[in-house]
OpenMM code with the backbone's topology and positions (N, CA, C; nanometers):
from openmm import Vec3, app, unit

residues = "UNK UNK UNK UNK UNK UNK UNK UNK UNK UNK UNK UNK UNK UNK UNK UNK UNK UNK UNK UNK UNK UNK UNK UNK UNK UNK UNK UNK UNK UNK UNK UNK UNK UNK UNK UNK UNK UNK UNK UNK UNK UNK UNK UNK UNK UNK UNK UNK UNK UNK UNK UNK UNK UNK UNK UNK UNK UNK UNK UNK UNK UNK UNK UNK UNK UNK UNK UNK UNK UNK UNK UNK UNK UNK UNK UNK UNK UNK UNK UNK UNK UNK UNK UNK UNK UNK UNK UNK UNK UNK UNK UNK UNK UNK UNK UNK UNK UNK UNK UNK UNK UNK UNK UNK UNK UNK UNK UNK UNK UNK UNK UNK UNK UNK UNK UNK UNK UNK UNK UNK UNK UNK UNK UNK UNK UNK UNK UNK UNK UNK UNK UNK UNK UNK UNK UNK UNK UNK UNK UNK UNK UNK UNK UNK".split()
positions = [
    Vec3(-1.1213, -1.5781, -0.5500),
    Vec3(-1.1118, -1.5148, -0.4199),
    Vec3(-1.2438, -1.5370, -0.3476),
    Vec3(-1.1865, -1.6190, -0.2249),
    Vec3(-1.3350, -1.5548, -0.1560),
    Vec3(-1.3970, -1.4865, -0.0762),
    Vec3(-1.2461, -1.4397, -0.0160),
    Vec3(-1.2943, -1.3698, 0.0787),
    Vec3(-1.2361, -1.2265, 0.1447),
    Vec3(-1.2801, -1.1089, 0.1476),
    Vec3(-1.1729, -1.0131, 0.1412),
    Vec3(-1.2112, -0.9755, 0.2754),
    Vec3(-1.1152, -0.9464, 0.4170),
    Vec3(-1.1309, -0.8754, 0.5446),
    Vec3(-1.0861, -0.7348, 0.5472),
    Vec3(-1.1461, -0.6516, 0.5710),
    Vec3(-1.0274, -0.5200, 0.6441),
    Vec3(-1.0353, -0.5499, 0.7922),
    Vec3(-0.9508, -0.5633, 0.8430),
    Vec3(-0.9237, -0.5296, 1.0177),
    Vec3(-0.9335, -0.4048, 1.0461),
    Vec3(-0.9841, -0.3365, 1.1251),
    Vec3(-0.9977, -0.1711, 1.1635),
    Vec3(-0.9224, -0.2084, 1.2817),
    Vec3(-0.8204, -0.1442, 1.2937),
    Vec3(-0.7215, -0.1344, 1.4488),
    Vec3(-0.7742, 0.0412, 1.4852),
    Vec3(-0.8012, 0.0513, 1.6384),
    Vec3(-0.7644, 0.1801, 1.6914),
    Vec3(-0.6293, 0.2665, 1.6827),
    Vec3(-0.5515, 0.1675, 1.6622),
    Vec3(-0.4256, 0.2724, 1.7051),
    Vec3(-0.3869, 0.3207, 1.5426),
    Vec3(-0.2673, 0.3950, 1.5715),
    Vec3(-0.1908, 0.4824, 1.4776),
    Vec3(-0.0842, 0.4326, 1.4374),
    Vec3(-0.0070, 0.3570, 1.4725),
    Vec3(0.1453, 0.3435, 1.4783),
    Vec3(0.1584, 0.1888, 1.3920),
    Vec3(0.2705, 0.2407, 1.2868),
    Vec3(0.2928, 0.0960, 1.2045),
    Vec3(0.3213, -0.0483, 1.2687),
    Vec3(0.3693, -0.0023, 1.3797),
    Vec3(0.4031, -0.1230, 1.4903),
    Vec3(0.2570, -0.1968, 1.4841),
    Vec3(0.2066, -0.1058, 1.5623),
    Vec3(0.0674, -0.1655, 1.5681),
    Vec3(0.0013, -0.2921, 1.4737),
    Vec3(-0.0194, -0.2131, 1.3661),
    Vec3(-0.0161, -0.2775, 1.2169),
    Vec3(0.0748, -0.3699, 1.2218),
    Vec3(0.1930, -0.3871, 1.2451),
    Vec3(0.2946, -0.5355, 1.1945),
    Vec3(0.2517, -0.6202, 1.3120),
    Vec3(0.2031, -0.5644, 1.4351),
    Vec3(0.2002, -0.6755, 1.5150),
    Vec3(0.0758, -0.7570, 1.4779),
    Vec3(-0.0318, -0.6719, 1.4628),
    Vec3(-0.1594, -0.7486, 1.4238),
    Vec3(-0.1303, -0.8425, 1.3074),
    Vec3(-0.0454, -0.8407, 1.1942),
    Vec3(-0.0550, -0.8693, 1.0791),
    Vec3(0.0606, -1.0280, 1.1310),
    Vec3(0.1424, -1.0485, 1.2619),
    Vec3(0.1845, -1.1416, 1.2854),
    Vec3(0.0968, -1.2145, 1.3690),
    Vec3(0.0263, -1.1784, 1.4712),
    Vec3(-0.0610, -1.2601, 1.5305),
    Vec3(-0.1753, -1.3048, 1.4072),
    Vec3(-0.2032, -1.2531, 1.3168),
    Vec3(-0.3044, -1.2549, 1.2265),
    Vec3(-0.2289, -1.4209, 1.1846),
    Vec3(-0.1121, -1.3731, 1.1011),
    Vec3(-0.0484, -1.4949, 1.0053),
    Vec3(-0.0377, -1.6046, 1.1362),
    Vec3(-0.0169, -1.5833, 1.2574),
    Vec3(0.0609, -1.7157, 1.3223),
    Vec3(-0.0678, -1.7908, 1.3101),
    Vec3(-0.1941, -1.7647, 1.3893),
    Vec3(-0.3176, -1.7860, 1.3922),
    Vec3(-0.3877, -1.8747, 1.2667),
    Vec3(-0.3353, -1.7980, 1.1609),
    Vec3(-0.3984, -1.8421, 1.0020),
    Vec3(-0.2845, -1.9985, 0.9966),
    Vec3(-0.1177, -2.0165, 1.0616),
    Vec3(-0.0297, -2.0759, 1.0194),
    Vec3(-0.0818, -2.2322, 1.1522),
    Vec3(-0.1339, -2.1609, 1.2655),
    Vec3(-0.1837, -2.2554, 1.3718),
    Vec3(-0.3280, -2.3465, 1.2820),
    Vec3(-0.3731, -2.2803, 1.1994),
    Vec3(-0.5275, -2.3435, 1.1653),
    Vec3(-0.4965, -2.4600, 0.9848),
    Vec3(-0.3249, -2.4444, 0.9805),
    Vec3(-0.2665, -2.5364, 0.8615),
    Vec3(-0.2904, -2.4124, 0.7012),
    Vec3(-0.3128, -2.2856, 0.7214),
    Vec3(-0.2957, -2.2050, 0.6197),
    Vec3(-0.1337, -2.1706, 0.6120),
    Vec3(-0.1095, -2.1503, 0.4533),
    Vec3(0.0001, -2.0437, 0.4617),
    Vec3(-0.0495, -1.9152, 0.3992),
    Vec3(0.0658, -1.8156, 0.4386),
    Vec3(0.0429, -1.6916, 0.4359),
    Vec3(0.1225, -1.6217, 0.3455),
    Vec3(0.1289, -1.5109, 0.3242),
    Vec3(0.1892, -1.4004, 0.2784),
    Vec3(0.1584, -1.2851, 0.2778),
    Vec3(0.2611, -1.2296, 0.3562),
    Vec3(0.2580, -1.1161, 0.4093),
    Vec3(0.3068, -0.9846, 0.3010),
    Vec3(0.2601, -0.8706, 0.1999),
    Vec3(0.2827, -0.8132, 0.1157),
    Vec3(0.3555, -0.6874, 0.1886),
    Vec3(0.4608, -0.6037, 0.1411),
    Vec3(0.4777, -0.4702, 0.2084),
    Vec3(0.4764, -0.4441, 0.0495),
    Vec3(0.5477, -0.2830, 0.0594),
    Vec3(0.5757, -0.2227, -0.0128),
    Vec3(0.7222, -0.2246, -0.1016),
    Vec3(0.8376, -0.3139, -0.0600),
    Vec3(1.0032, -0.3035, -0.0787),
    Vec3(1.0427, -0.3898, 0.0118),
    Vec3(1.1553, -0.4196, -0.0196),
    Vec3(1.2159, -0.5381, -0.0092),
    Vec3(1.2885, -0.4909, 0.1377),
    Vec3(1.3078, -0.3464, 0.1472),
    Vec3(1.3675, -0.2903, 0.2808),
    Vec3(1.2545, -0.2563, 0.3887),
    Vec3(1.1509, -0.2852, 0.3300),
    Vec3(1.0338, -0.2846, 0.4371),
    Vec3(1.0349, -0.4029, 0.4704),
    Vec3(1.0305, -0.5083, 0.3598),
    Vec3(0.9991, -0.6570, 0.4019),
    Vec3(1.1013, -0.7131, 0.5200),
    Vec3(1.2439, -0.6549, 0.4650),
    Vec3(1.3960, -0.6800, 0.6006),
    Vec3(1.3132, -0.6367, 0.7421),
    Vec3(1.2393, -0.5218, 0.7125),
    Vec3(1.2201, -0.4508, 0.8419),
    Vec3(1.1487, -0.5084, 0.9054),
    Vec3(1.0236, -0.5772, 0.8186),
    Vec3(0.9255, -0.6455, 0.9203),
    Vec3(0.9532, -0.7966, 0.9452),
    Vec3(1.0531, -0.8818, 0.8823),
    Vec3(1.1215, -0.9564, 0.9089),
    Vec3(1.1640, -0.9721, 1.0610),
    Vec3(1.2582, -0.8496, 1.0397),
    Vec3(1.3278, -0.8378, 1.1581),
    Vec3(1.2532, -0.8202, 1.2848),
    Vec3(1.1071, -0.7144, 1.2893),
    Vec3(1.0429, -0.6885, 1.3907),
    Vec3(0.9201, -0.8584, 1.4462),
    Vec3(0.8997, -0.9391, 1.3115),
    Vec3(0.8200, -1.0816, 1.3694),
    Vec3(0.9650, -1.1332, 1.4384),
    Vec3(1.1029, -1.1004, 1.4076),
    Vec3(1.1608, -1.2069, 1.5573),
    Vec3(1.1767, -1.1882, 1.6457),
    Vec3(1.1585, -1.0602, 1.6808),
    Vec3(1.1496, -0.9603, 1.8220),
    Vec3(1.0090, -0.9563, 1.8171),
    Vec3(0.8792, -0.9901, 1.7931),
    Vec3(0.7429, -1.0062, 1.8391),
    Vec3(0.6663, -1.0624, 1.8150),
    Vec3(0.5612, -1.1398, 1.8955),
    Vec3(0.6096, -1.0343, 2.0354),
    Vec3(0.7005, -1.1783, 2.1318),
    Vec3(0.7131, -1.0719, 2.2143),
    Vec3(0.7930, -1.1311, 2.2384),
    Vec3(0.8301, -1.2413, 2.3429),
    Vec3(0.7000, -1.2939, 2.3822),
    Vec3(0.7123, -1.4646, 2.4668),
    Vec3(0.7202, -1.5510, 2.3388),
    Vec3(0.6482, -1.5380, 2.2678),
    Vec3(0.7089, -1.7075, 2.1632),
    Vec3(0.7553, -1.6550, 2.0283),
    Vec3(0.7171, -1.7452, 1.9443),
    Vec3(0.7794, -1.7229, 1.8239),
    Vec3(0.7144, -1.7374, 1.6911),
    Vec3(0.6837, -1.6517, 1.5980),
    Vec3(0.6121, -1.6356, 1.4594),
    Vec3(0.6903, -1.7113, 1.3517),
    Vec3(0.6868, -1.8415, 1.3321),
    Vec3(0.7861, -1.9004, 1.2037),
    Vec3(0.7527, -1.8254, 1.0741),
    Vec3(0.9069, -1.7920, 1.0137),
    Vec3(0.8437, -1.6822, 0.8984),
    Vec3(1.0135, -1.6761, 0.8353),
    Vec3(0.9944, -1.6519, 0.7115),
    Vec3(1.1251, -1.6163, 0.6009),
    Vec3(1.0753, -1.4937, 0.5129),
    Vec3(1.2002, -1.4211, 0.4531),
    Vec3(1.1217, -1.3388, 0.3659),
    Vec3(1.1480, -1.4538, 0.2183),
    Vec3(1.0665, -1.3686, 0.1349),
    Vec3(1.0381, -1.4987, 0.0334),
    Vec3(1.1674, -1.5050, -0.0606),
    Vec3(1.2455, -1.3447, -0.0622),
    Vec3(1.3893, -1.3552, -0.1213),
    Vec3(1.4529, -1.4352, -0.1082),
    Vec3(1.4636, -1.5142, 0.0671),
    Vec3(1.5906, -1.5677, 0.1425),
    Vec3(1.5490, -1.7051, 0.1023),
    Vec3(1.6546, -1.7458, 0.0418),
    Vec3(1.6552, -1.8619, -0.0571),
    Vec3(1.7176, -1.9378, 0.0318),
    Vec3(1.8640, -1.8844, 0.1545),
    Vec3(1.9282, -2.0018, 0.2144),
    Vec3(1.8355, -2.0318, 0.3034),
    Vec3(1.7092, -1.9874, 0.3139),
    Vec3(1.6189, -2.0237, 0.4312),
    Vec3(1.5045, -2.1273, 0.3833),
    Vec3(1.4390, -2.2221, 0.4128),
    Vec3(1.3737, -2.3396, 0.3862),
    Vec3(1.2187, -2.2345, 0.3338),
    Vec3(1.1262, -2.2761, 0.2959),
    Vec3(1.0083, -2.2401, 0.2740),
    Vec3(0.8858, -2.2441, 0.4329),
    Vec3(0.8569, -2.1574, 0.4199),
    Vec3(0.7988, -2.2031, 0.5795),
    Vec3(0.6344, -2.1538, 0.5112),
    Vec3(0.5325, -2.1701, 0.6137),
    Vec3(0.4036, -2.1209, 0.6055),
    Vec3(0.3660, -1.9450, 0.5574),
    Vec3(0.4312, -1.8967, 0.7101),
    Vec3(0.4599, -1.7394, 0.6843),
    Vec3(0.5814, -1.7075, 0.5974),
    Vec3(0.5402, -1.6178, 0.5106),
    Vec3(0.6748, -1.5704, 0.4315),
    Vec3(0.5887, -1.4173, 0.3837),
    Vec3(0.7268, -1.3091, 0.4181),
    Vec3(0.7133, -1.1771, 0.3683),
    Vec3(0.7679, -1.1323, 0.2505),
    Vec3(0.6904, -1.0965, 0.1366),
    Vec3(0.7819, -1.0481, 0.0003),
    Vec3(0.7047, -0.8929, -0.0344),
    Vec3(0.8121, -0.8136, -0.0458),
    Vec3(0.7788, -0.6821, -0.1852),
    Vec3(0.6555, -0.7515, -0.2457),
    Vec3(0.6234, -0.5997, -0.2505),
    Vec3(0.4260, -0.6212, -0.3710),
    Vec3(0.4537, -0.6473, -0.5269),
    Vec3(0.5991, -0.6042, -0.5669),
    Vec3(0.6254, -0.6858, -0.7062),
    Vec3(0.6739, -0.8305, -0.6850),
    Vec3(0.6957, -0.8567, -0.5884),
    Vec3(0.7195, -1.0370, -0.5812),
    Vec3(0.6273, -1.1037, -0.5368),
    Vec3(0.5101, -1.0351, -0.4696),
    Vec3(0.3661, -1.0767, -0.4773),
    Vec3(0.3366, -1.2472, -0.5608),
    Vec3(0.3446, -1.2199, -0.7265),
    Vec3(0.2769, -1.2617, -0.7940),
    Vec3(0.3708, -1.4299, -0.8286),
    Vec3(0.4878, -1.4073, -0.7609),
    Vec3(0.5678, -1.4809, -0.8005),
    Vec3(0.6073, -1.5987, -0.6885),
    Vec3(0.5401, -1.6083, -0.5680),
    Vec3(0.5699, -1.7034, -0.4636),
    Vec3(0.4079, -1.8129, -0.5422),
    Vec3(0.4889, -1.9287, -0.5771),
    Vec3(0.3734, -2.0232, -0.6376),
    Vec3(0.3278, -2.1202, -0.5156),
    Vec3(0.4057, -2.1193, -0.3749),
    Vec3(0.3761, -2.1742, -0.2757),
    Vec3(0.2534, -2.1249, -0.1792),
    Vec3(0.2102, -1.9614, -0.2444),
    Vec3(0.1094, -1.9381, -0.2006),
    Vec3(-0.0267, -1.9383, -0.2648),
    Vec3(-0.1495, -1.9217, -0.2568),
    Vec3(-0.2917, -1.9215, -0.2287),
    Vec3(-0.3631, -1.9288, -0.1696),
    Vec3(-0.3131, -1.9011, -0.0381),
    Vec3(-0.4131, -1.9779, 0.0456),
    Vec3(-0.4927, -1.8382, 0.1232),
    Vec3(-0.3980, -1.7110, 0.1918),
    Vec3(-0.3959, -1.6273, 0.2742),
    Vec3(-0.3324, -1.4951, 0.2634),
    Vec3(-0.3444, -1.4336, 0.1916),
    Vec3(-0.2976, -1.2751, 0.1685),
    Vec3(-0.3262, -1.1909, 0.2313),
    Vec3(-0.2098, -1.1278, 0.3360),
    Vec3(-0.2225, -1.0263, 0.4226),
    Vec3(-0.1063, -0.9049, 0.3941),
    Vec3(-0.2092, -0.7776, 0.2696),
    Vec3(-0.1730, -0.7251, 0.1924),
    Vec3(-0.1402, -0.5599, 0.2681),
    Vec3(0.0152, -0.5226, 0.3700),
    Vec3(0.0150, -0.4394, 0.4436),
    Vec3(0.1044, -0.3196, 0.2915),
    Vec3(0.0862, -0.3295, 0.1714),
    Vec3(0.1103, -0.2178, 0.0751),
    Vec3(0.0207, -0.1100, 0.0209),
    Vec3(0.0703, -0.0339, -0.0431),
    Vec3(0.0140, 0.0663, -0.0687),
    Vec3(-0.0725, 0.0276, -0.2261),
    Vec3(-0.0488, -0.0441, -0.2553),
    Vec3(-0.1324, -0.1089, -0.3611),
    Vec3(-0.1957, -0.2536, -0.3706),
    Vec3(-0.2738, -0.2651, -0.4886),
    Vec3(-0.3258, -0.3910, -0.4468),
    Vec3(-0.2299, -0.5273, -0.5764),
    Vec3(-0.1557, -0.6439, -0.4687),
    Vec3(-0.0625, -0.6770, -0.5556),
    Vec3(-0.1054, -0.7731, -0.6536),
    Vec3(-0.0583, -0.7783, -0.7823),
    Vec3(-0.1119, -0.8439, -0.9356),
    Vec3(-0.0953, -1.0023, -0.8480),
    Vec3(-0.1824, -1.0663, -0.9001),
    Vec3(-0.2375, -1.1785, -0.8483),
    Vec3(-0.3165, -1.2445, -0.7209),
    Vec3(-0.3625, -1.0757, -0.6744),
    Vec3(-0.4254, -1.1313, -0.5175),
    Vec3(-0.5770, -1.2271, -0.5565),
    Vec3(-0.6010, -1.2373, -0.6491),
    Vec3(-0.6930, -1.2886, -0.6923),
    Vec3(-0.7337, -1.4327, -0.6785),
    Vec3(-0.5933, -1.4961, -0.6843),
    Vec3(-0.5547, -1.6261, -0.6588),
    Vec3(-0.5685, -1.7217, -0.5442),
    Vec3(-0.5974, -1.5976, -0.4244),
    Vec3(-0.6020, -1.6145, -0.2775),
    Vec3(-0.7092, -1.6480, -0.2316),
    Vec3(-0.7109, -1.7532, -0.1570),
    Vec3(-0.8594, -1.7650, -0.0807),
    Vec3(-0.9077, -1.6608, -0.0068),
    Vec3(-0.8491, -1.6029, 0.0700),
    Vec3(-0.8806, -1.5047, 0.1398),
    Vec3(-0.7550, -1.4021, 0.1871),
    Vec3(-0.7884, -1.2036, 0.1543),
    Vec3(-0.7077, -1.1656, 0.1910),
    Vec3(-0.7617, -1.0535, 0.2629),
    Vec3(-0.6370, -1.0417, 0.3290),
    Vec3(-0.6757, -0.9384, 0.4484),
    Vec3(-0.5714, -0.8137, 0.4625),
    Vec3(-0.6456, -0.6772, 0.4596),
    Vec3(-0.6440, -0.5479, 0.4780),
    Vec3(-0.6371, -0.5053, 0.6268),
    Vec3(-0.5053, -0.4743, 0.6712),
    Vec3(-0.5081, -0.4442, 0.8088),
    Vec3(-0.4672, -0.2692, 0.7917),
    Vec3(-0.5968, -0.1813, 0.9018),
    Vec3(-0.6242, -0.0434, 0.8812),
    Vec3(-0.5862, -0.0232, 1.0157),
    Vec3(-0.5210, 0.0827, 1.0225),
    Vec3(-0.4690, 0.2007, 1.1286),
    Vec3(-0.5171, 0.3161, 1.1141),
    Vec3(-0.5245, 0.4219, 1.1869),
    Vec3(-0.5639, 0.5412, 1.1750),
    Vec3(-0.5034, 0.6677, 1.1508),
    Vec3(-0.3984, 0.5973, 1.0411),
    Vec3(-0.3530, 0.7129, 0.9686),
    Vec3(-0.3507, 0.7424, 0.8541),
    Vec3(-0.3732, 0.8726, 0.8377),
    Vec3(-0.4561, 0.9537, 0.7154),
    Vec3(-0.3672, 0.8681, 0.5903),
    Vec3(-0.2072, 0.8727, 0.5172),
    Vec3(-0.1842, 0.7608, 0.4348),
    Vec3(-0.2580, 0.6201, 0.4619),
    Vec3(-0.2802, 0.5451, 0.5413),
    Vec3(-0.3893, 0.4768, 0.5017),
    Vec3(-0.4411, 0.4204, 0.5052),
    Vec3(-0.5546, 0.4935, 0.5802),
    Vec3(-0.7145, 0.5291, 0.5383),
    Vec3(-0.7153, 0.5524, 0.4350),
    Vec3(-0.6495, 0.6168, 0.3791),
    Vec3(-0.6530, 0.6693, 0.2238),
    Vec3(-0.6266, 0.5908, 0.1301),
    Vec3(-0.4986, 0.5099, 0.1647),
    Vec3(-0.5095, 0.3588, 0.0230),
    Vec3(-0.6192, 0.2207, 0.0645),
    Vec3(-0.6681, 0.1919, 0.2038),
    Vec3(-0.7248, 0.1112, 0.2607),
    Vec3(-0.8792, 0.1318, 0.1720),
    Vec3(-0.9195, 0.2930, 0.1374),
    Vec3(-0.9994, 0.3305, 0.1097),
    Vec3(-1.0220, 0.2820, -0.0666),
    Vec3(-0.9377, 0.2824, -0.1040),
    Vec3(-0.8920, 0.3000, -0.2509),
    Vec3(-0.9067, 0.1304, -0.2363),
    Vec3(-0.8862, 0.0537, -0.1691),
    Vec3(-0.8433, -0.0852, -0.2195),
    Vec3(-0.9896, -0.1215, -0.1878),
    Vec3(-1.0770, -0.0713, -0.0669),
    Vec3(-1.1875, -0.0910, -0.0707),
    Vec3(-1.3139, -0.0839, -0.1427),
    Vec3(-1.2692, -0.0186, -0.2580),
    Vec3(-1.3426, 0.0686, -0.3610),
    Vec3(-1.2693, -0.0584, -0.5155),
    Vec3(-1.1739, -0.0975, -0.5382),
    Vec3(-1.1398, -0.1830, -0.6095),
    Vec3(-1.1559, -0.3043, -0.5949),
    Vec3(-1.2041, -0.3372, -0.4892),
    Vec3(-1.2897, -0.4392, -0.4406),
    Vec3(-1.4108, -0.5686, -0.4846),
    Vec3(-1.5049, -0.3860, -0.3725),
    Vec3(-1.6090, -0.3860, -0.4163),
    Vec3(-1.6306, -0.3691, -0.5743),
    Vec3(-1.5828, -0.3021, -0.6365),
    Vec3(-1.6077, -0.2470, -0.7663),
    Vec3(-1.6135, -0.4045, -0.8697),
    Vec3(-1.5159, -0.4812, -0.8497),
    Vec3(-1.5268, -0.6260, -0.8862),
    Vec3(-1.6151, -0.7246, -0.8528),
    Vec3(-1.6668, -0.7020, -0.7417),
    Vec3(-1.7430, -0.8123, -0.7062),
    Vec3(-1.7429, -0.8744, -0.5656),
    Vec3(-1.6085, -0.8464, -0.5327),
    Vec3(-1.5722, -0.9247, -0.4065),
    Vec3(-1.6856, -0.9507, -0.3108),
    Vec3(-1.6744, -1.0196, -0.1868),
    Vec3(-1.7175, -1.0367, -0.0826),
    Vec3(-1.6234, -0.9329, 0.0480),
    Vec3(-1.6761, -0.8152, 0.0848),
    Vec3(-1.5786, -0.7700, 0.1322),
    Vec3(-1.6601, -0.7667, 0.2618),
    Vec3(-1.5410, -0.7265, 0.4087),
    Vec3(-1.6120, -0.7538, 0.5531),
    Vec3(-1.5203, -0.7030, 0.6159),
    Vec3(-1.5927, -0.6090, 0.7166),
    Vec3(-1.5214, -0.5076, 0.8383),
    Vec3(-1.5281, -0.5826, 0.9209),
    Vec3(-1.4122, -0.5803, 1.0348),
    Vec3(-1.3780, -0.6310, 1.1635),
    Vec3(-1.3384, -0.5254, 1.2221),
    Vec3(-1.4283, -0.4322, 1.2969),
    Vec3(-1.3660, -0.3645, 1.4131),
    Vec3(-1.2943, -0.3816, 1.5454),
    Vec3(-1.1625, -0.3586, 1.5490),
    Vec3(-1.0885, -0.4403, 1.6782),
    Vec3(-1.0707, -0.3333, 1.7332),
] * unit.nanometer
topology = app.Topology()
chain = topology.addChain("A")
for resn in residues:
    res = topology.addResidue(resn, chain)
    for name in ("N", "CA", "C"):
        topology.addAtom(name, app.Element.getBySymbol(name[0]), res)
C-alpha cells in the first residue's frame, strides 16, 4: 500500500458521500486507474449502483457491481466488503465507503476514506484511522 487518503466532506448526507466517491472513481478511471468501490452489502452496493446512473446527472460514471456477471468488467466496479478480497481485477484504487476495513486492502496502491459529518462515521472513519496509522501506513487529510 502506498497510499491511504481520508476526504473530509462538509456535509452530512450519504448522498453526499456516494457522489464524491463517483466523481472520485470517474477521475481515478479518466487518469487509466481502476477502482473499487467497497459498501457494506450487496443491497447497499444495488443502491449505489443505481444512484452512479442517475449521477450526476449531465454525463456518465462507467461502473458494474462486481456480482453482475452478465455485465463486462469495466474500470469502476462496486462490491460488498466480503467480496472485497475476491475481485483479482483490482489493485490499483480502493475507495472503502464500509464500516470496516476490507481483508485485502493492502493490496491496493492507494485507498481512499471518504468522511461526512456524521457521528456513525466519524466514528468508524476514526477507527480505520487508528488501524492505519497503527501499521505503518502513509496516511493524508484532504479537507473539501
Amino acid at each position: 500500500m502506498n497510499r491511504v487518503d481520508f476526504y473530509i466532506l462538509p456535509e452530512q448526507t450519504p448522498e453526499a458521500r456516494w457522489q464524491f466517491a463517483g466523481r472520485l472513481a470517474e477521475k481515478a478511471r479518466r487518469l487509466g486507474h481502476r477502482v473499487l468501490l467497497v459498501v457494506d452489502s450487496e443491497p447497499e452496493a444495488r443502491a449505489l449502483d443505481d444512484f452512479l446512473w442517475a449521477h450526476p446527472e449531465d454525463s456518465f460514471v462507467p461502473h458494474r457491481r462486481l456480482s453482475d456477471e452478465t455485465m463486462p468488467a469495466t474500470a469502476i466496479e462496486i462490491a460488498p466488503v466480503e467480496h472485497a478480497g475476491q475481485s483479482e481485477n483490482h489493485n490499483d484504487v480502493l475507495v472503502n465507503l464500509g464500516r470496516s476495513v476490507p481483508d485485502g486492502f493492502e493490496r491496493f496502491d492507494r485507498l481512499a476514506e471518504i468522511v461526512i459529518q456524521s457521528e456513525e462515521v466519524l466514528k468508524t472513519t476514526r477507527e480505520h484511522f487508528s488501524f492505519y496509522k497503527a501499521r505503518g501506513y502513509p496516511v493524508h487529510h484532504q479537507q473539501l
